[in-house]
C-alpha positions in Angstrom: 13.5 -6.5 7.7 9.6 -7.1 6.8 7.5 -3.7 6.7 3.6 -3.7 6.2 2.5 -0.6 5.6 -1.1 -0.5 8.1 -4.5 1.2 8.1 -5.6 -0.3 11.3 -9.4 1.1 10.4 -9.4 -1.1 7.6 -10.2 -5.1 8.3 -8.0 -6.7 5.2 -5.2 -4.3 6.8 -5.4 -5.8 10.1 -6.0 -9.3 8.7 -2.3 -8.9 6.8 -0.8 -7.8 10.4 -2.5 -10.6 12.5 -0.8 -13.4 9.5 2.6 -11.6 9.9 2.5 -12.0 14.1 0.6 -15.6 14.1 3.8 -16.6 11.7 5.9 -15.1 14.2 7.6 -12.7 12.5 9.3 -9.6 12.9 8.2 -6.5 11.0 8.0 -2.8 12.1 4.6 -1.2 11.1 4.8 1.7 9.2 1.3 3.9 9.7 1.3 5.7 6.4 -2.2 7.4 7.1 -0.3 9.1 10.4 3.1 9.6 8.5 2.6 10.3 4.7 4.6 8.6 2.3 6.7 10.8 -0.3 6.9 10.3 -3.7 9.9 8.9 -3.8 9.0 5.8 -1.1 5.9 5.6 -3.4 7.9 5.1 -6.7 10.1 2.7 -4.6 7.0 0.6 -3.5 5.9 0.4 -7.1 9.3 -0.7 -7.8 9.1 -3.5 -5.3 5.6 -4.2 -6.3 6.2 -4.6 -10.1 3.2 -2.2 -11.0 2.3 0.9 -12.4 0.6 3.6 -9.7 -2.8 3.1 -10.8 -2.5 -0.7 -9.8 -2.2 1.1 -6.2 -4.9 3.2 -6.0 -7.8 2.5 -4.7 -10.8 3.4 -7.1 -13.8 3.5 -4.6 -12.8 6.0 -2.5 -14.6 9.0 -2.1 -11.3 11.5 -3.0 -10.5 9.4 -6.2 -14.3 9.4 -7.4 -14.5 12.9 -6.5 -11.2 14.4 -7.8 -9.3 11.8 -10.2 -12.3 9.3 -11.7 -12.5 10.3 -15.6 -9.3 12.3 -16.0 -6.3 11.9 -17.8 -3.5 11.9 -15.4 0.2 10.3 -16.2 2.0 8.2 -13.7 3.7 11.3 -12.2 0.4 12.9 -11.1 -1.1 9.4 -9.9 2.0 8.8 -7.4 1.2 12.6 -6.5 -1.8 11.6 -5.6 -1.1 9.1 -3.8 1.6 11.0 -1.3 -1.4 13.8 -0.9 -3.9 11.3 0.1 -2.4 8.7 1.9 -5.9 7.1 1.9 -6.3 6.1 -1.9 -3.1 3.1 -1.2 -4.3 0.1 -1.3 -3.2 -2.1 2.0 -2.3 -3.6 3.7 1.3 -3.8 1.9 4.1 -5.9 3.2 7.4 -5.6 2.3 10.5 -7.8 2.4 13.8 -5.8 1.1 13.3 -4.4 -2.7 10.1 -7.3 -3.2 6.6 -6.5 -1.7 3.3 -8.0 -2.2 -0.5 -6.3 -1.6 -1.9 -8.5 1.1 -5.2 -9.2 0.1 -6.1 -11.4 0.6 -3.7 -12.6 3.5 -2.3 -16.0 2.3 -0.5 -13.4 -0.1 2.0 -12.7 1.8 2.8 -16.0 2.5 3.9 -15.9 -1.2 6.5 -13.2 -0.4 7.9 -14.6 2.8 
């Protein structure tokens, strides 16, 4: 089953969803702002990812500038992050069983399908 995990406020979020239904696939959406993700789903999206946590976070929002930016935090605290503010994962992410690509830009996730 394909996932992409959605911010539908964000426009390379609902870019990734429109390529997934115009290639006329089936996916369930998973609305991680609505429904955190834990941890552990986090450390299994790295896993599927092939990166470290920092290579999810995203660096210009507000809550990482204001609370992370400078500090010296290990991968533990990063994916704790992360799970405590759903907002700082980069997205839209679509996954396809234990592989998963960051869809941006779109034509990304063409790779992974």
């Amino acid at each position: 089953m394909i996932k992409i995990y959605h911010n539908p406020r964000c426009r390379k979020s609902r870019e990734g969803l429109a390529y997934l239904e115009a290639a006329g696939m089936d996916f369930e959406v998973v609305r991680y702002l609505d429904d955190p993700l834990t941890t552990a789903q986090i450390q299994a999206l790295l896993k599927a990812l092939a990166l470290p946590p920092l290579g999810l976070v995203r660096k210009n929002e507000a809550i990482w500038k204001s609370e992370f930016k400078g500090k010296e935090l290990n991968d533990a605290q990063i994916v704790e992050a992360l799970s405590k503010y759903p907002k700082l994962i980069e997205r839209p992410i679509v996954q396809v069983g234990d592989k998963a690509v960051i869809g941006r830009p779109a034509d990304k996730i063409g790779e992974l399908l």
